[in-house]
N, C-alpha and C positions, 0 to 999 in steps of 0.2 A: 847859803846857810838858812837866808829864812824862808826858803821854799820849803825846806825840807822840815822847819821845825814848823810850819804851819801844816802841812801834810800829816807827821805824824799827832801834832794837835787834831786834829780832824779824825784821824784813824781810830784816835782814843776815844773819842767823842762818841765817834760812830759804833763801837765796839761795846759804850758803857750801854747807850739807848738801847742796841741790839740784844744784850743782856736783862736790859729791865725788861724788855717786852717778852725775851723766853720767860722770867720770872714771873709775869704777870701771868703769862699764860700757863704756866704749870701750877699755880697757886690756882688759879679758876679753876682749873679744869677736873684735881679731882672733887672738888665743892660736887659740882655739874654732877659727879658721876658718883657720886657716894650717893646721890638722891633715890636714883631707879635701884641701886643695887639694896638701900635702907628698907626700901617698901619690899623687893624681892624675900631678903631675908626672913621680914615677916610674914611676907605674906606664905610661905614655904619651911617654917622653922625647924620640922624634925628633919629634913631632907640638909637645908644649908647647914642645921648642926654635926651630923654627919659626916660632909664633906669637908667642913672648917676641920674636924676633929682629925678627918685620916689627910688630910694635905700640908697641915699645920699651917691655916690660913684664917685671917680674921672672917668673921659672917658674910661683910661686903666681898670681900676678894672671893671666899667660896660662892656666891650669890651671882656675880658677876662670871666665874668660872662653869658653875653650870646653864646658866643662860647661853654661854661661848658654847658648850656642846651640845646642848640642847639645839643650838642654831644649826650648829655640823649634823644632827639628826633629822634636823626639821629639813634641811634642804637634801639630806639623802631619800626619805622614806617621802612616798603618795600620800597626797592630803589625808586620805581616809586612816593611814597607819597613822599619820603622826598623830590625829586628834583621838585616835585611842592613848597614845602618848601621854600626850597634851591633858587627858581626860584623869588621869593617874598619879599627877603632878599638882600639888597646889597652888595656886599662884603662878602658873606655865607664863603666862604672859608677864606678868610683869619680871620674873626671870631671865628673860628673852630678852628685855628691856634694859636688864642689869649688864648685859655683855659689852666690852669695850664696842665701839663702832670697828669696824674691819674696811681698809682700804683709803685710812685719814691716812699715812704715814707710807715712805716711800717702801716699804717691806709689804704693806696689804697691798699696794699697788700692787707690786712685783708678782704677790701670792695669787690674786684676782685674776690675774693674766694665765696661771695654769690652772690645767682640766683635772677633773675626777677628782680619787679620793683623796690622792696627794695634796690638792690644794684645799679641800676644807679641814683635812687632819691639822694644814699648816696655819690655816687661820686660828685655828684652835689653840695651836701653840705660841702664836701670835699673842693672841687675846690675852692668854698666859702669863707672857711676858708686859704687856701693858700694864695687868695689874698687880704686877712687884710679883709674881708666882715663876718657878722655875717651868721652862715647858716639856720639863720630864716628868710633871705632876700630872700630864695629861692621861696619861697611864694608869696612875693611881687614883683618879679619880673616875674613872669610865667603869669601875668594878661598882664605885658606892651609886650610881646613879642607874645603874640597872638592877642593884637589890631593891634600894626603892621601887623603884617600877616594878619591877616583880612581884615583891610583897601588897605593894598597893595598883598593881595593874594586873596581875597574874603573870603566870609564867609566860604565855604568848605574847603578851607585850612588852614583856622584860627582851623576850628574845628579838623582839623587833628592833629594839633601842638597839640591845647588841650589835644586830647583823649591821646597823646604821654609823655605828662609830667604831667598828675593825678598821 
């Protein structure tokens, strides 16, 4: 009997700590991550207004959201296409900055490990879901981010974003 009530004593012990330490860490973490998505938003406000508007997402989460596809563009398209991209976007960088990291969590793992488009669509939808967004929003969001580019890139590098995130 008292093996077992010291065992279970132990189990509960072990069970509370392990809880405060996920606690601690999801309290920290969106802090951390509200910072790069805060300056994205400004520094890009008609673009994350936009997107916040057709996703039904706060600034951060849209801010964070386009930075996530922006990243899936940037690694599809030749440095020269994307810095036309990049050139058409305010605050590109620190956008980029705003995306969740990809490959913390055993699911980027998993997605890192597959090739082509299927895996950076998946990070995308990934990224989506880190930041409290459904990742059927990734859909709806790919139309607002190549109008912008469009109107403030031209139609040739609107159509670049495009062909980058099909």
């Amino acid at each position: 009997m008292t093996y077992h009530r010291c065992a279970g004593v132990a189990s509960i012990a072990l069970s509370l700590m392990f809880a405060g330490t996920l606690t601690a860490r999801s309290q920290s973490k969106p802090e951390a991550a509200t910072q790069p998505a805060s300056a994205a938003a400004k520094a890009s406000p008609e673009l994350v207004a936009a997107l916040s508007k057709e996703i039904g997402a706060t600034p951060d989460q849209a801010a964070g959201a386009a930075g996530a596809l922006f990243g899936v563009a940037k690694s599809r398209l030749k440095p020269e296409e994307f810095s036309q991209v990049a050139k058409a976007v305010p605050g590109m960088d620190t956008l980029l900055k705003a995306a969740p990291k990809a490959g913390g969590d055993a699911t980027g793992q998993a997605l890192s490990k597959l090739g082509g488009s299927a895996s950076s669509l998946a990070t995308a939808a990934s990224a989506f879901s880190s930041l409290g967004l459904s990742p059927d929003l990734v859909g709806k969001a790919v139309p607002v981010l190549t109008s912008f580019v469009s109107k403030s890139g031209g139609a040739n590098v609107g159509s670049l974003l495009a062909g980058a995130l099909k």
